[in-house]
C-alpha positions in Angstrom: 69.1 146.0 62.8 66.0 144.7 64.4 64.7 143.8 61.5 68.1 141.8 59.8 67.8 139.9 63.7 64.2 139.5 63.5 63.1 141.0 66.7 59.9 140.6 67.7 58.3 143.0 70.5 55.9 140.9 72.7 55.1 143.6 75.5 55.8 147.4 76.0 55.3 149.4 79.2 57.0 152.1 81.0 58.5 149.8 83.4 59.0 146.8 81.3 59.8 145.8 77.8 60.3 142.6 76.0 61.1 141.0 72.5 61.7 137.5 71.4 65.3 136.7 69.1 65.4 133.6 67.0 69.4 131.9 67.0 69.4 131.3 63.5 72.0 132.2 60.7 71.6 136.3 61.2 72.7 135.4 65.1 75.3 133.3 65.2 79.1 133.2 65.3 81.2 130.7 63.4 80.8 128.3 65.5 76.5 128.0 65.4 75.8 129.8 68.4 74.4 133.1 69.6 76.8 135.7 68.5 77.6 138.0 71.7 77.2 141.0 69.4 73.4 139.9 68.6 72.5 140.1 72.3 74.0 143.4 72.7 71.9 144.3 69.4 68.9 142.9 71.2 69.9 144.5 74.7 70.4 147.7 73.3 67.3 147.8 71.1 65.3 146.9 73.8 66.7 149.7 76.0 66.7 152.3 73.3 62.4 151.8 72.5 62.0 151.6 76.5 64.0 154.9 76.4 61.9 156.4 74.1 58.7 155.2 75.2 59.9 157.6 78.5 59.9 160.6 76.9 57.5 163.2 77.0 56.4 165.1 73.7 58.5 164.9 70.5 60.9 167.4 70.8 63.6 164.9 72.3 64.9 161.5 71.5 67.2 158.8 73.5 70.5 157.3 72.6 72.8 155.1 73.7 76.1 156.3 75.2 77.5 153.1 76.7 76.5 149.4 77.0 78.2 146.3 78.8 77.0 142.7 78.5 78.2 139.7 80.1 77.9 136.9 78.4 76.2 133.4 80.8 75.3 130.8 78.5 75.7 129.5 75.1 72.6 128.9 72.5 72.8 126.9 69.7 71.6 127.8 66.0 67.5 126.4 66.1 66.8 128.2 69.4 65.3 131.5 70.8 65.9 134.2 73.5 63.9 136.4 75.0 65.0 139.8 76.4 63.6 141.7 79.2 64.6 145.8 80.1 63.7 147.6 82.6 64.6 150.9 83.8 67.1 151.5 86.8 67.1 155.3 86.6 64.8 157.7 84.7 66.3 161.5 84.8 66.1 164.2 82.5 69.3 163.9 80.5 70.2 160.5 81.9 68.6 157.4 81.8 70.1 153.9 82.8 68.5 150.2 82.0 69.5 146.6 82.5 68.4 144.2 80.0 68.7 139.7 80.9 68.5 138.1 78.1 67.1 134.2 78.6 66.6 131.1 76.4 63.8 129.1 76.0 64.4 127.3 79.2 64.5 130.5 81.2 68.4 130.3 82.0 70.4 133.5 81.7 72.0 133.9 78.8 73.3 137.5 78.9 72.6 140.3 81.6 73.6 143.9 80.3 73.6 147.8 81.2 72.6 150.3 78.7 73.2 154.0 79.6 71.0 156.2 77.5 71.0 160.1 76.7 68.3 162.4 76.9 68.9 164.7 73.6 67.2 167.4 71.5 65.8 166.0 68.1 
């Protein structure tokens, strides 16, 4: 999915990750802007590598159990958003991130919550 939206990661840390979205013909709705269902892909792919990038060893893995977005603004076909996660709560079976999701002017497009779970591999 990542791939098809052409995500590209620009930082990764414990506390912070972020990846730039072009708006371009993979993204958009019918009417030429950002498909809400792209920056849920985006939110939730950003959320799941944070996630992972938690965990200890390689015995477990993360995955998503729930996700809201609401949708701000509009962005027309020819732009680019960038998405930022961060992590709200980090337990052992649990873990909860909020993702914004701006456009090249810095406004806020899209602010969502991912809930993660903890699981065996």
């Amino acid at each position: 999915m990542g791939h098809a939206l052409g995500i590209e990661f620009e930082h990764l840390s414990k506390d912070k990750i972020v990846a730039n979205m072009p708006v371009n013909e993979n993204s958009v709705q019918p009417f030429g802007v950002l498909h809400g269902g792209a920056s849920v892909a985006l939110a939730e792919t950003l959320c799941s590598v944070g996630g992972w990038f938690l965990l200890e060893g390689m015995d477990k893995t993360v995955v998503g159990v729930e996700i809201n977005a609401n949708h701000i603004r509009s962005v027309k076909m020819g732009g680019k958003v960038t998405g930022t996660a961060r992590p709200i709560n980090t337990g052992r079976k649990i873990q909860v991130w909020e993702c914004e999701i701006r456009d090249k002017r810095d406004k806020l497009v899209c602010t969502s919550r991912c809930t993660l779970a903890v699981v065996n591999r």
